[in-house]
N, C-alpha and C positions, 0 to 999 in steps of 0.2 A: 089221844086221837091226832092222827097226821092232816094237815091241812094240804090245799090244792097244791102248794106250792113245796110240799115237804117231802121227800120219796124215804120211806123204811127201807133199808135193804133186809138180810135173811136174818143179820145178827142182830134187830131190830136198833138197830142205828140210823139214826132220822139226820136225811141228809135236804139241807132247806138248797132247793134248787131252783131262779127266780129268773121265770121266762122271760125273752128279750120285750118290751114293751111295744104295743104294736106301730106307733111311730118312727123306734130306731127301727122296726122289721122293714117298714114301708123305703126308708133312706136305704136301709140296706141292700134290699132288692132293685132299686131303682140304679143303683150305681155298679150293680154286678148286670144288670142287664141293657146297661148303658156299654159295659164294658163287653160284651156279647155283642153288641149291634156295630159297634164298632168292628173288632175281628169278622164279623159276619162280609162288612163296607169293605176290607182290606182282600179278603177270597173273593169278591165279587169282579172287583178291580182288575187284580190279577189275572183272572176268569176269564173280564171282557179284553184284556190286553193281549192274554193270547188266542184269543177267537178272533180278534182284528190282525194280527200278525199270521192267520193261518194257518197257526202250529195244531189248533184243532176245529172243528165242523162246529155248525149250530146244536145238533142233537146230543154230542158230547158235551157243549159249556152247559145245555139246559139240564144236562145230568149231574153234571161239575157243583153247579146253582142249586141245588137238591141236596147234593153231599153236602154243601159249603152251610147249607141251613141247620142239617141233622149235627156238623161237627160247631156251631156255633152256639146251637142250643139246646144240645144234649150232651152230644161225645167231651165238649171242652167241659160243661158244668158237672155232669158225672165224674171227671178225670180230677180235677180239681176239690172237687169236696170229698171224694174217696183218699187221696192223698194226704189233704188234706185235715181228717176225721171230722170231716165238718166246717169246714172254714171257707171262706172268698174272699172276696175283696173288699166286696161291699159288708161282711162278715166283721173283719179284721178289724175295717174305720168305725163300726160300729159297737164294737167290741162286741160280738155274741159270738155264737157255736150252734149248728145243728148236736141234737145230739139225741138219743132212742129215749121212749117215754120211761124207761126203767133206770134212764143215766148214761148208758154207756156208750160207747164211742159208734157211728153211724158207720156202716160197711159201702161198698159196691152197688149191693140189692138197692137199699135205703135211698144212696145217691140217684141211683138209676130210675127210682118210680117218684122221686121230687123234679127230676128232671122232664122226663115224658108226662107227669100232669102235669109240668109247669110250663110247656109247650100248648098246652090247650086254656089255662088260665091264666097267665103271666100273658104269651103271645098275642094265642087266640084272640083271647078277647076285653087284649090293651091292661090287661090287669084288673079289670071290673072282678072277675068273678074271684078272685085271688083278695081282693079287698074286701068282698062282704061274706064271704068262710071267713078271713080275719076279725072280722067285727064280730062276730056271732062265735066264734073262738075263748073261753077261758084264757086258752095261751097263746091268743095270737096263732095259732095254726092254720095256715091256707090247706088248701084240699091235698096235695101232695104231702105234706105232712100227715095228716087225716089217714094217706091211706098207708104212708109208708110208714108209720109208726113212730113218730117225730118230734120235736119244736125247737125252736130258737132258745139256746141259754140264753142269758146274762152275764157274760164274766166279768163287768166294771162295775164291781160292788162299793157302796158310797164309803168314803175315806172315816174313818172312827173317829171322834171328838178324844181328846184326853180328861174331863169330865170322869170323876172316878166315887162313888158315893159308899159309904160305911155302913155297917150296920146299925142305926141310931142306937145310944146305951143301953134305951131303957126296952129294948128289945133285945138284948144280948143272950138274956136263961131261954127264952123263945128261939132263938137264931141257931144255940144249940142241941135243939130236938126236933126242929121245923124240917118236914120232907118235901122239897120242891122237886126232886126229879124227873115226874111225870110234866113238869111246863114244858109246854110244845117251844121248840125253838122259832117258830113263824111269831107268837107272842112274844116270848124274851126278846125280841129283837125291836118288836114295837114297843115296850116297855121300854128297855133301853135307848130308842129314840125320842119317848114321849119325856127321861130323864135328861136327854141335851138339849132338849129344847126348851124344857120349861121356864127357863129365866125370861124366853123369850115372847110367852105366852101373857093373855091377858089373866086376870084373876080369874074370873068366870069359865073362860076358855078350859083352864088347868084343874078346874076344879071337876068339869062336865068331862075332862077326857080320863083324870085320876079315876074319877069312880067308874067310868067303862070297863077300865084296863083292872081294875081292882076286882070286878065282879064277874069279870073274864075271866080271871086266876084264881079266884078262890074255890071253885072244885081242884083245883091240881096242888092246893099248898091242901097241910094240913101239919099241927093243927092250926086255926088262924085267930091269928094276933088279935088283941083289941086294941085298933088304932083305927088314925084316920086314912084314908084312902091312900094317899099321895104316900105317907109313911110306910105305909103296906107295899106300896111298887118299889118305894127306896129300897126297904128291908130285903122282897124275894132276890131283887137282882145283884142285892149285894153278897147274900148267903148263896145263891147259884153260882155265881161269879167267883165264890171264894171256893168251892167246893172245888167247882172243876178247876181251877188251877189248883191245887192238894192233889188232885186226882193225876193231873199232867206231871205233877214233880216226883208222887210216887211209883208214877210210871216209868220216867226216866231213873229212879234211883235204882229200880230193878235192871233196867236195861245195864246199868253201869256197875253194879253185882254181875252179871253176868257174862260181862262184856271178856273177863280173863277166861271165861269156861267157849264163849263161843271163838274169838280169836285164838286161843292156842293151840295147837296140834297134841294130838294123843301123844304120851309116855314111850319115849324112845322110835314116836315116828321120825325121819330122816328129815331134815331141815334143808329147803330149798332157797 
């Protein structure tokens, strides 16, 4: 079973995708529409310089002053995350991404309906209503996300510990019959974090969170070990762990059998 945070694609491959947190979303947006209000300051400028030099009338700059808002807070931010598939500034320093609730890359459409709702809840109304759709959000999604089909990635995923754990011996005839596949990767991943930290933890602590993480998993292993908790989380993620990488070497051993049949040209094709 895929969790909030996990998207199946068709070839049911579970891709764990971890929405931007709704404080880096708040920095983020704060600083791309800091950067808007500015550009906005610099057209406005311009605008009043050359209405005081006469180059054009009041009813022109008042129209000028119109354009100058629609290109600061719509035409620039649609331009900008369209280009680039999701990204700004306040984006970039944050490390996240727009990107479509299915995964893939935000278009034109997408950019354009985050923008014009973001004109009425960013602008409008100072950002109040932009903050409490965020709070009421799973993933941090303001209303233009909401309608445009949407959310903030994550791409500054935490740095991996070198912490590497065995299969204990005396689980070894176990290790080679045990089916963990079905463990959802949003688990293996807390397992694996609850494995680098636990030095760090109090006895009680480790004890209360092994047997969570133990009783989490044990629908998905099968058969299961007779051990203690904490021995059971060492064991799955170290036979997971050891599987898919077998699985990645025999992947590539294929590619590299194959690699003479796809790089070389047909039998007396003409060599260029």
């Amino acid at each position: 079973m895929a969790s909030d945070d996990e998207l199946v694609t068709g070839e049911a491959v579970g891709l764990d995708l971890r929405p931007a947190p709704f404080v880096l979303r708040l920095l983020g947006a704060l600083i791309d529409y800091v950067a808007y209000v500015l550009g906005l300051v610099g057209l406005v400028i311009v605008i009043s310089l050359a209405n005081d030099r006469g180059l054009i009338d009041g009813a022109t700059s008042q129209a000028f002053l119109v354009a100058a808002v629609a290109i600061a807070f719509i035409v620039a931010p649609t331009a900008i995350e369209t280009a680039t598939r999701g990204r700004s500034l306040g984006k970039v320093i944050i490390g996240a991404r727009v990107i479509r609730l299915d995964g893939g890359s935000i278009g034109f459409r997408h950019a354009l309906t985050r923008a014009l709702v973001g004109l009425l809840e960013v602008v409008g109304t100072t950002g109040g209503l932009a903050v409490i759709v965020g709070l009421l959000t799973s993933r941090s999604q303001r209303l233009g996300d909401l309608l445009a089909g949407t959310y903030a990635l994550n791409e500054r995923l935490p740095r991996e510990s070198g912490v590497v754990y065995a299969v204990p011996p005396a689980l070894a005839g176990w290790a080679m019959q045990a089916d963990v596949a079905r463990l959802p990767d949003s688990l293996a991943r807390r397992m694996a974090s609850f494995l680098r930290q636990a030095a760090k933890m109090t006895p009680e602590s480790r004890i209360r969170v092994a047997i969570a993480l133990a009783t989490e998993a044990s629908p998905y292993v099968a058969p299961l070990p007779a051990t203690d908790p904490e021995t059971f989380v060492v064991a799955v993620q170290a036979v997971r762990r050891d599987r898919e990488l077998r699985a990645l070497q025999s992947e590539r051993a294929g590619l590299a059998r194959l690699g003479p049949a796809l790089d070389g040209a047909p039998v007396g094709f003409p060599r260029r």
